[in-house]
C-alpha positions as CSV (number, residue, x, y, z in Angstrom):
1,X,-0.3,-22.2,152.8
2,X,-3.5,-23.8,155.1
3,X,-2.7,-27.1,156.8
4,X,-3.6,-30.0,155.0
5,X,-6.0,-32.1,156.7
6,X,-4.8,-34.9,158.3
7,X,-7.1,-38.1,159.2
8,X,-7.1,-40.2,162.4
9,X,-4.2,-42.8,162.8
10,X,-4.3,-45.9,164.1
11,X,-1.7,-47.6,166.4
12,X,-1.0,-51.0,167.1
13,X,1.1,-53.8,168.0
14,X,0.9,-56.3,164.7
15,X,1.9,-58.7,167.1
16,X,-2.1,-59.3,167.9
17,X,-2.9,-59.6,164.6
18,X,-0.2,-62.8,163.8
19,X,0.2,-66.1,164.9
20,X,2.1,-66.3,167.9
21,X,5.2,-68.0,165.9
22,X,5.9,-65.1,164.0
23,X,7.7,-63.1,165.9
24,X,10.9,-64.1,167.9
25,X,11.4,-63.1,171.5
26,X,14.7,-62.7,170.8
27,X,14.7,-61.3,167.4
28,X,17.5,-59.4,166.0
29,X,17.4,-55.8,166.7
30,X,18.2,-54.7,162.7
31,X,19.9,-51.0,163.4
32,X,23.3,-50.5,163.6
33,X,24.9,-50.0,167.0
34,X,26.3,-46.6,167.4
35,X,29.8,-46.2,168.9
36,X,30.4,-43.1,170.3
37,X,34.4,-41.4,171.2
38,X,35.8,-39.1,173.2
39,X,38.6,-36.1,172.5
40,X,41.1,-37.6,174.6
41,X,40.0,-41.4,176.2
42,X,38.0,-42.8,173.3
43,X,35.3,-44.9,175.1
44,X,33.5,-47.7,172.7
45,X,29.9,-48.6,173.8
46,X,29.2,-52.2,172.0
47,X,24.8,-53.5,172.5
48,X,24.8,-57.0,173.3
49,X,22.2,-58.2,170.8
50,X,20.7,-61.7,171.3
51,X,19.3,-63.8,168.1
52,X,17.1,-66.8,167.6
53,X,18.2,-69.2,164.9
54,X,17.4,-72.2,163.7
55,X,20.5,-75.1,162.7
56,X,20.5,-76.5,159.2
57,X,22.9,-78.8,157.3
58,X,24.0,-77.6,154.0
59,X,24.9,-79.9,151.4
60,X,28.7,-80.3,151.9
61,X,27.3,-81.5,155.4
62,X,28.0,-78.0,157.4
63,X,25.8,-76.5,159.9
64,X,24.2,-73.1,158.6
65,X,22.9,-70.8,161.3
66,X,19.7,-68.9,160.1
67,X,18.2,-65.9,162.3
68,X,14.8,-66.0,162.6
69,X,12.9,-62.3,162.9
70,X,11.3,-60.4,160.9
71,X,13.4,-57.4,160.4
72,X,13.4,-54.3,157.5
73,X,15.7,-55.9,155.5
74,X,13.8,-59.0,155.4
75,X,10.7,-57.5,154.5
76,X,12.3,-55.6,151.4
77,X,13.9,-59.1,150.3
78,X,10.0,-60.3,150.8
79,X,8.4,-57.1,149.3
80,X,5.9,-57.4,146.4
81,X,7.6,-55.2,143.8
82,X,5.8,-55.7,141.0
83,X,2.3,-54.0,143.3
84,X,4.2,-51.4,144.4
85,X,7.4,-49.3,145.1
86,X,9.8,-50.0,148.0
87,X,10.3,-46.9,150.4
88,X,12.4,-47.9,153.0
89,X,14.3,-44.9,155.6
90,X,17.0,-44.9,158.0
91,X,16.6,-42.6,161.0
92,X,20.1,-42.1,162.7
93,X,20.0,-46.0,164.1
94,X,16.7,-45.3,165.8
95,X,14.2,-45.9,163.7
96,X,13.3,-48.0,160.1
97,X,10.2,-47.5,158.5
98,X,9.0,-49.3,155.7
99,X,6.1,-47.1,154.0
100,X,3.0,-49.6,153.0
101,X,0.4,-47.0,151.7
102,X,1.9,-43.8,149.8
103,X,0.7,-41.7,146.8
104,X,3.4,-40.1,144.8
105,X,3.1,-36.6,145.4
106,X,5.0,-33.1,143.8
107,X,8.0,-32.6,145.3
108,X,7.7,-28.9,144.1
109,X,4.1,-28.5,146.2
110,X,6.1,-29.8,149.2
111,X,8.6,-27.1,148.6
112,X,6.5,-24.0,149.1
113,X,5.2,-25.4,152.8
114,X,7.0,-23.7,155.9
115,X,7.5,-25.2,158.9
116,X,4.4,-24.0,160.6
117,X,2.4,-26.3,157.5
118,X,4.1,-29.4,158.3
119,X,2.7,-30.1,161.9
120,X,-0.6,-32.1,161.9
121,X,-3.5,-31.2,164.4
122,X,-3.2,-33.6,167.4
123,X,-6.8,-33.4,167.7
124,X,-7.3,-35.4,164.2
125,X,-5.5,-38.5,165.7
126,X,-7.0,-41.1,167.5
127,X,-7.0,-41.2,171.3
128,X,-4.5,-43.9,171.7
129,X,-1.9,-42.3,169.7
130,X,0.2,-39.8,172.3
131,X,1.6,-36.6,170.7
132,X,4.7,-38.0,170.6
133,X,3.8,-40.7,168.2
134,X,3.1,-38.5,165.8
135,X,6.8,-38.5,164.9
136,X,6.5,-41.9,164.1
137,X,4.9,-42.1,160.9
138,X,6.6,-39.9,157.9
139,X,4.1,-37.8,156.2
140,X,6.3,-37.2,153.8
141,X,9.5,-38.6,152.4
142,X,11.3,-37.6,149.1
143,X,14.6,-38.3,147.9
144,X,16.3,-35.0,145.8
145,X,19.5,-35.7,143.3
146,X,22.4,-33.3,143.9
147,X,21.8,-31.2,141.1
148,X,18.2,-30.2,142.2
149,X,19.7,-27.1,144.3
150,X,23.1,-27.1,142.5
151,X,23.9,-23.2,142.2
152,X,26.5,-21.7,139.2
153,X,27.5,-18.3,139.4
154,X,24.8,-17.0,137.2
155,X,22.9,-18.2,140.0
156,X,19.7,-19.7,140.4
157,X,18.8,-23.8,139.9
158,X,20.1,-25.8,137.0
159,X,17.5,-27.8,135.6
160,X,18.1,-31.6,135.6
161,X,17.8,-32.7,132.1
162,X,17.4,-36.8,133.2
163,X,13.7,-37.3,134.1
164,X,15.0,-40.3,136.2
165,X,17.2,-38.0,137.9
166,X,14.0,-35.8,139.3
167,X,12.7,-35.4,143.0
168,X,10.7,-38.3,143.6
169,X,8.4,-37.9,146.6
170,X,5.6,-39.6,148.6
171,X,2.9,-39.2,151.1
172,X,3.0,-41.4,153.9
173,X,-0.3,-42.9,155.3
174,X,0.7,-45.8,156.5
175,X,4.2,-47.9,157.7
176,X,5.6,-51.0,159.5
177,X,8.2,-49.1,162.3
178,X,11.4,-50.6,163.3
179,X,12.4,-48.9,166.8
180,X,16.1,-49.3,168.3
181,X,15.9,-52.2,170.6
182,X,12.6,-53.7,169.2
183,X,11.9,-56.9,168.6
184,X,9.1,-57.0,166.1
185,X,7.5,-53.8,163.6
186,X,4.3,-51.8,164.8
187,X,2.4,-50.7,162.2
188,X,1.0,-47.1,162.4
189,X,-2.1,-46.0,159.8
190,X,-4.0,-42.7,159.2
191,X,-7.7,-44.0,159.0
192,X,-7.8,-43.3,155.2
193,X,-4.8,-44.8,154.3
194,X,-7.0,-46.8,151.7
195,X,-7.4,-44.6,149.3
196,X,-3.3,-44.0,148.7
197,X,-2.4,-45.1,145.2
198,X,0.0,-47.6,146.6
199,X,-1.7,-49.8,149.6
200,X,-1.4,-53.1,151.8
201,X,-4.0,-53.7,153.4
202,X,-2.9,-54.9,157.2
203,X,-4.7,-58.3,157.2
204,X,-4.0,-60.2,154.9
205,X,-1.3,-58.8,153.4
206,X,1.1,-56.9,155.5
207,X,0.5,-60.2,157.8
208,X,1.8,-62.4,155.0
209,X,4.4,-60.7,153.8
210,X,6.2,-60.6,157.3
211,X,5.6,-64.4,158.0
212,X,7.7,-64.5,154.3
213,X,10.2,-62.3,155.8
214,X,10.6,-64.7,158.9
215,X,11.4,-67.2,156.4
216,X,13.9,-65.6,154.0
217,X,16.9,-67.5,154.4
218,X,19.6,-64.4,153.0
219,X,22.4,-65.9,150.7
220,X,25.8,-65.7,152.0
221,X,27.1,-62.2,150.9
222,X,29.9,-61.8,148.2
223,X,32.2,-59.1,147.0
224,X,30.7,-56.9,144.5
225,X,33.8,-56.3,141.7
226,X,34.0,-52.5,140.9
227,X,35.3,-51.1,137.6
228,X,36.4,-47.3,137.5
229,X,34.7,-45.4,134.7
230,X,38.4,-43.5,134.9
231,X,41.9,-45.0,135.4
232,X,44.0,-44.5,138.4
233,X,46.2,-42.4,136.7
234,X,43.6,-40.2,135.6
235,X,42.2,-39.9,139.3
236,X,45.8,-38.9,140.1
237,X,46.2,-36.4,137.8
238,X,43.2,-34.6,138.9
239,X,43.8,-34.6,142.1
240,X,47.2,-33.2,141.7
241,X,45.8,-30.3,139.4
242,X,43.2,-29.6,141.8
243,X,45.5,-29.5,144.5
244,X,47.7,-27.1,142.8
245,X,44.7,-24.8,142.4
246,X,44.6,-25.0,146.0
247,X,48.0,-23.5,146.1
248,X,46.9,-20.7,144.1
249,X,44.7,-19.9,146.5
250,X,41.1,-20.9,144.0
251,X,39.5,-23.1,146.5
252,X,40.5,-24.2,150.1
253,X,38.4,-27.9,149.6
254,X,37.4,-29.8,146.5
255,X,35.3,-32.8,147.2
256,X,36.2,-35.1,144.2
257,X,34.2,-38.6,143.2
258,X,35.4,-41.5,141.4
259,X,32.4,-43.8,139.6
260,X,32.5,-47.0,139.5
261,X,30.3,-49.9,137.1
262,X,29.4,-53.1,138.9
263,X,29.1,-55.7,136.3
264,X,27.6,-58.3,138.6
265,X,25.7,-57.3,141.2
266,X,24.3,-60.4,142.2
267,X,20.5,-59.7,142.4
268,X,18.1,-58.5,145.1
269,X,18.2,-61.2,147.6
270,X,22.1,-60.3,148.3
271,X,21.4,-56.6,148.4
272,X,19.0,-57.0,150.9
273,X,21.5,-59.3,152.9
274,X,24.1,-56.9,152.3
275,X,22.0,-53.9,153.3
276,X,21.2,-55.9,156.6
277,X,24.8,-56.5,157.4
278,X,26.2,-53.1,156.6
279,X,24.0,-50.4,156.3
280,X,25.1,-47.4,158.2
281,X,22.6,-45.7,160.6
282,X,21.8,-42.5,157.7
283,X,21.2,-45.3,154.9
284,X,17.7,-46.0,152.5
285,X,16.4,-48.5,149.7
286,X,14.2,-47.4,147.3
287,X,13.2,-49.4,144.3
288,X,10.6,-48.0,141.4
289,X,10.3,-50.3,138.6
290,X,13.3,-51.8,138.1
291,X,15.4,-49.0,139.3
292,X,17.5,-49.4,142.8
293,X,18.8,-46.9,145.2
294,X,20.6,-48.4,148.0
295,X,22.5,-45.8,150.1
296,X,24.9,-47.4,153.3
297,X,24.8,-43.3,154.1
298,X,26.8,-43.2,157.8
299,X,26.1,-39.1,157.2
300,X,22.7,-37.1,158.1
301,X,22.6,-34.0,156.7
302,X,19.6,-31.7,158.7
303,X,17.4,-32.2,161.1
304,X,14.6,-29.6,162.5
305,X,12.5,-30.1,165.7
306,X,10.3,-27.7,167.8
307,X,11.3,-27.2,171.4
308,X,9.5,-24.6,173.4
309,X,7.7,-23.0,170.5
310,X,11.3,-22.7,168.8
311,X,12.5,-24.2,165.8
312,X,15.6,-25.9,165.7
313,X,18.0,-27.2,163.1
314,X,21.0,-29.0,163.2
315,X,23.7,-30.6,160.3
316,X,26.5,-32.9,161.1
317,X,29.1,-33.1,158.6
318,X,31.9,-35.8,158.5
319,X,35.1,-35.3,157.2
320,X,38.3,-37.6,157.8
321,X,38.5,-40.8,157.5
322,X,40.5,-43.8,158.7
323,X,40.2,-47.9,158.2
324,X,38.8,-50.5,160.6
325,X,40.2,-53.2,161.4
326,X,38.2,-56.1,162.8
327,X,40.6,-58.7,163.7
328,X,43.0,-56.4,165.6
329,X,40.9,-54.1,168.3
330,X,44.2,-52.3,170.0
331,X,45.1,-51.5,165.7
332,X,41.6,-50.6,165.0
333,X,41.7,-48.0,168.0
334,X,45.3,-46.8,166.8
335,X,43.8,-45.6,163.6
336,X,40.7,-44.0,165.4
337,X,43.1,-42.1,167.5
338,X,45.4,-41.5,165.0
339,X,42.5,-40.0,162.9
340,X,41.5,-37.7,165.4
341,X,45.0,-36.5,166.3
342,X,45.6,-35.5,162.4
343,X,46.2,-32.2,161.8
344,X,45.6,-32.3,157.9
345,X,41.6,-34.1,159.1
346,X,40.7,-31.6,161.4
347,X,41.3,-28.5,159.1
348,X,39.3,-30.6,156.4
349,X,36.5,-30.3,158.8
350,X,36.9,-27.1,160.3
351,X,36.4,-25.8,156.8
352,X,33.5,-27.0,156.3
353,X,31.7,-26.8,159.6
354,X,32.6,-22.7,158.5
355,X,31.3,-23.4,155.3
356,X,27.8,-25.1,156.8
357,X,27.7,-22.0,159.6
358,X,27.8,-19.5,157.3
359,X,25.1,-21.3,155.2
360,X,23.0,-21.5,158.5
361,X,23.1,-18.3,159.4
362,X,21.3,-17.2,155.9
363,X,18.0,-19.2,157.5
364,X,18.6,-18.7,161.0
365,X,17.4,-16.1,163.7
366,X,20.5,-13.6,164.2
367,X,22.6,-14.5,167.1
368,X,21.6,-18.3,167.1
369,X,23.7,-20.1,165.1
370,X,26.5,-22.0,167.0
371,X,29.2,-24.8,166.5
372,X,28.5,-27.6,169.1
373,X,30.8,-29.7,168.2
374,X,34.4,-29.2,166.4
375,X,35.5,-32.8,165.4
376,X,34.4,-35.9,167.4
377,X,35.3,-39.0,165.9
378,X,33.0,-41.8,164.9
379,X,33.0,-45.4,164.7
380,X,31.0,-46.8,161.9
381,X,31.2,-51.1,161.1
382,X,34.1,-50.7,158.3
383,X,35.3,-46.8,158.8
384,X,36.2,-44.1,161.0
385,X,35.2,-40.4,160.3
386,X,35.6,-36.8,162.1
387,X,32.5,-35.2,162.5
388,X,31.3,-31.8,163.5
389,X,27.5,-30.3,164.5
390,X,26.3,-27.2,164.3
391,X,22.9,-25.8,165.3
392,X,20.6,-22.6,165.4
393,X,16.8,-21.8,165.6
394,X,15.0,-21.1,162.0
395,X,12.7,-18.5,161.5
396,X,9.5,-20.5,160.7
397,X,7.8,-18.3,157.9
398,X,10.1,-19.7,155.5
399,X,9.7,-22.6,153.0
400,X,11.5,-25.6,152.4
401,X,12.5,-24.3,149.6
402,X,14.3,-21.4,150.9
403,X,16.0,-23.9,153.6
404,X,17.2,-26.0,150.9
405,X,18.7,-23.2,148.5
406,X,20.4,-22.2,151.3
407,X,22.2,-25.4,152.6
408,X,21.8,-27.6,149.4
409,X,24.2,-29.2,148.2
410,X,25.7,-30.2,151.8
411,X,29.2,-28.8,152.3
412,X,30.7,-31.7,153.3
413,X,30.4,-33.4,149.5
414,X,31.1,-30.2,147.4
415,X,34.0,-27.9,149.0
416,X,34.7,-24.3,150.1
417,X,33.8,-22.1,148.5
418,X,30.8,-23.7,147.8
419,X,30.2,-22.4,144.3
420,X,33.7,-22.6,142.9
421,X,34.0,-25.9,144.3
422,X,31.2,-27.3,142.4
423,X,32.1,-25.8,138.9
424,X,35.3,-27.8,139.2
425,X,33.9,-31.0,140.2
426,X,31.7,-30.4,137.1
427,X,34.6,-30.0,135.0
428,X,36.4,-32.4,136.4
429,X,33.9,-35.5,136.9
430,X,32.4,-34.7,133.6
431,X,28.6,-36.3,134.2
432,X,25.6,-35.7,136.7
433,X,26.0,-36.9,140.1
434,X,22.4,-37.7,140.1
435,X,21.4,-39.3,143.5
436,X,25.0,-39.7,144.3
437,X,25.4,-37.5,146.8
438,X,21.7,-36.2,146.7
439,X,19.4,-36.4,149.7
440,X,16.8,-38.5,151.5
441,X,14.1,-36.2,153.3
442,X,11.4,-37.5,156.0
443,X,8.7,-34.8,157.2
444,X,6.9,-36.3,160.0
445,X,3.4,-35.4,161.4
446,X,4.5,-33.4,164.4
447,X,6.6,-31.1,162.3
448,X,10.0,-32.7,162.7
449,X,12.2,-33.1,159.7
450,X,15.5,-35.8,158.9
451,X,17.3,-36.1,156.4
452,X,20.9,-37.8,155.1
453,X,23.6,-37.2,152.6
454,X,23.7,-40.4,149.7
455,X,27.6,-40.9,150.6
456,X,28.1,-44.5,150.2
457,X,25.4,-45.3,147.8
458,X,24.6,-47.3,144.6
459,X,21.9,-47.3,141.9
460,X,20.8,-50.2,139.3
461,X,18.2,-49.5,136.4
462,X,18.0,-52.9,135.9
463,X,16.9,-54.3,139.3
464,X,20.5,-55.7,140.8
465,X,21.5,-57.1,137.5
466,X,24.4,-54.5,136.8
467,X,24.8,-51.4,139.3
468,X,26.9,-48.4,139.7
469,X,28.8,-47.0,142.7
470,X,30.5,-43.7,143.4
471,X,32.5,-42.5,146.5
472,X,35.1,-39.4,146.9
473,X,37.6,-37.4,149.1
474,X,37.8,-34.3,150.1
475,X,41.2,-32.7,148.5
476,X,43.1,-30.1,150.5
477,X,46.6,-28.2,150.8
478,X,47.8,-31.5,152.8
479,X,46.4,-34.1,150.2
480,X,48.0,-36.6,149.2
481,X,46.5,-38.3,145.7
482,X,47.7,-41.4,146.2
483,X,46.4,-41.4,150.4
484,X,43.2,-40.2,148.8
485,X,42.7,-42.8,146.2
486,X,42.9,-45.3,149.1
487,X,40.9,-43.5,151.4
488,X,38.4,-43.7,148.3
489,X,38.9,-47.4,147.9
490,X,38.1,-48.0,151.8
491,X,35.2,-46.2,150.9
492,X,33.6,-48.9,148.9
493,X,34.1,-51.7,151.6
494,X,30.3,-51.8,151.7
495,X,30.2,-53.4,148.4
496,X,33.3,-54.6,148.5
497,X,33.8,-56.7,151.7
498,X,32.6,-59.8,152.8
């Protein structure tokens, strides 16, 4: 397939194109600081951040604190939905983008480019945009449910029956960029981002709407109540029978969800508060019409870069998991540590890292394919997880499509063996995942690729009025049902917690 042609970008500061107010100089840096541990001394690195705010009374006569920036979050609470869609991505807690021009696009078109299609030709951009910016602005993004490369043993794809449930995807011509560390958006535009389906035009609008953002005052964050579509009991029993089938020697992991119906979800405004408090560093919103998909995703899933004419790729599944506790640091670090030392965790990853090498090296250069890392443990705002990485270089005549069949759905949220793994949960959780455990994709214009797992995610069709939620565990000889039901509760703490 011939290189689409790509038109000159422009790069700039929006910081010369507002009023000097607008921006804070010590706004609130919106990702989420990354902790990173150790096999044996577990080492916490904490990011002093430093926020403006303005003092208010409230009625009952208290002082409310209000930060003043103009961060992603605040920009979605601020976005005109009823012009156009809301495309916002999470890149590993370095990056937020907010798309502002877009034209929905076929995600099946997108599927048939190789690698050697995605990369745009330097020489199109404008002379003040490096290579390396090119990485900046998506050129494509698209968000796939699980059952798009869901695989039965009369193989091939089952078709999803739900239109809503489809690929959705989106060219990129134009975003506000949310680096780690920054203190206000750049803006980044291809020269004929105009003529996108979906546009706002810099100045004015984009102007406006972030002087909006700096004002959104976020309401104070409540629980969100969550109602099981199953009983306890019935969750138990499940888990039991599946675990039993372990014995038999059927599967060695079955990753089993629990959904959940949120009656009151409070509205928009307190998702976007929410989103800004708790968000993990793999997370997204998207809104089209009235429908919502708001993922706190702490998981990636694949990423690809070129290095020295090479093609790399990488996954990082997460298995294990353990509380945080906030009030009590020396407790919090006893069930990091404890997580890590766990026996039962470990083999829970170890199977699938196998599981995820084995589907690597059906798209990767013989020889290449290596595990990196075997199980270091990671610190997320209200969990613990395990997580493992392993890498090799692709072969770059083949297309998205034949990378996804291979490594779609993501190990870590069916099981091993893959196949038998997902005919159960079938049976067992007896509806469509949907975007529940589906995928967020970014292709950006110097050939890179991210993407994330939806763990942790929820999705209203009635913009925030009602919602629904699903999380899971990953069942294994060792399993306990009842530990895994409350490893499943601690699992919705991002709707759940204050």
């Amino acid at each position: 397939m011939a290189p689409v042609k790509t038109a000159k970008i422009l790069r700039f500061s929006l910081k010369s194109l507002l009023p000097r107010s607008i921006f804070s100089p010590q706004a609130t840096n919106p990702l989420t600081t990354k902790v990173i541990s150790m096999d044996k001394k577990i080492t916490v690195k904490k990011t002093a951040v430093k926020k403006t705010a303005v003092k208010k009374t409230a009625g009952d006569g208290k002082t409310v604190h209000h930060v003043l920036h103009t961060g992603p979050f605040r920009v979605a609470a601020s976005w005109p939905h009823q012009e156009l869609p809301l495309i916002l991505s999470m890149v590993g807690g370095k990056q937020i983008v907010i798309a502002t021009s877009f034209t929905p696009v076929s995600f099946e078109t997108i599927a048939q480019t190789s690698i050697n299609d995605w990369r745009s030709n330097p020489a199109l951009f404008g002379p003040s945009t490096a290579p390396n910016h090119l990485a900046d602005l998506p050129r494509w993004i698209f968000a796939l449910p699980y059952e798009t490369y869901e695989k039965t043993n009369a193989g091939g794809k089952n078709a999803v029956q739900d239109l809503s449930e489809r690929p959705q995807a989106w060219e990129i011509k134009a975003a506000l960029v949310w680096d780690e560390g920054s203190t206000e958006p750049r803006y980044i535009a291809r020269t004929d981002c105009g003529t996108c389906r979906f546009h706002l035009i810099y100045k004015p609008q984009i102007t406006a709407l972030l002087a909006q953002a700096k004002k959104w005052e976020p309401p104070t964050i409540r629980p969100m109540t969550l109602h099981g579509s199953t009983s306890h009991d019935t969750y138990l029993d499940s888990a039991r029978e599946i675990i039993e089938a372990i014995g038999r020697g059927d599967f060695y992991q079955v990753n089993l969800l629990r959904y959940f119906s949120i009656a009151a979800a409070h509205g928009w405004d307190h998702l976007c508060a929410r989103m800004e408090t708790n968000a993990g560093p793999h997370g997204a919103l998207l809104t089209v019409g009235s429908r919502v998909i708001a993922s706190f995703s702490p998981e990636r899933f694949i990423e690809i870069s070129t290095r020295e004419n090479k093609h790399h790729i990488a996954t990082w599944p997460i298995k294990g998991t353990a509380p945080r506790d906030a009030s009590d640091p020396i407790k919090d670090l006893a069930f990091g540590t404890a997580l890590s030392a766990s026996a039962k965790d470990q083999a829970e990853l170890h199977m699938i890292i196998d599981l995820m090498r084995n589907d690597l090296t059906r798209i990767c250069e013989r020889g290449t394919v290596a595990v990196t890392q075997s199980g270091s443990l990671k610190q997320f705002k209200h969990i613990w997880h395990l997580e493992g990485e392993i890498t090799g270089e692709l072969n770059p005549q083949q297309t998205l499509d034949q990378i996804l069949s291979a490594l779609c759905p993501g190990g870590s949220i069916t099981g091993a063996p893959k196949i038998a793994a997902m005919e159960r949960i079938k049976n067992d959780e007896g509806q469509p995942r949907g975007f529940f455990m589906g995928n967020i994709f970014r292709i950006n214009h110097d050939g890179s690729l991210q993407s994330n797992i939806l763990i942790r995610t929820l999705v209203s069709n009635n913009w925030m009025k009602t919602a629904n939620y699903a999380a899971g565990s990953g069942l294994v000889i060792k399993s306990s049902p009842e530990a895994e039901l409350l490893e499943i509760q601690s699992k919705c703490s991002p709707v759940t917690s204050l």
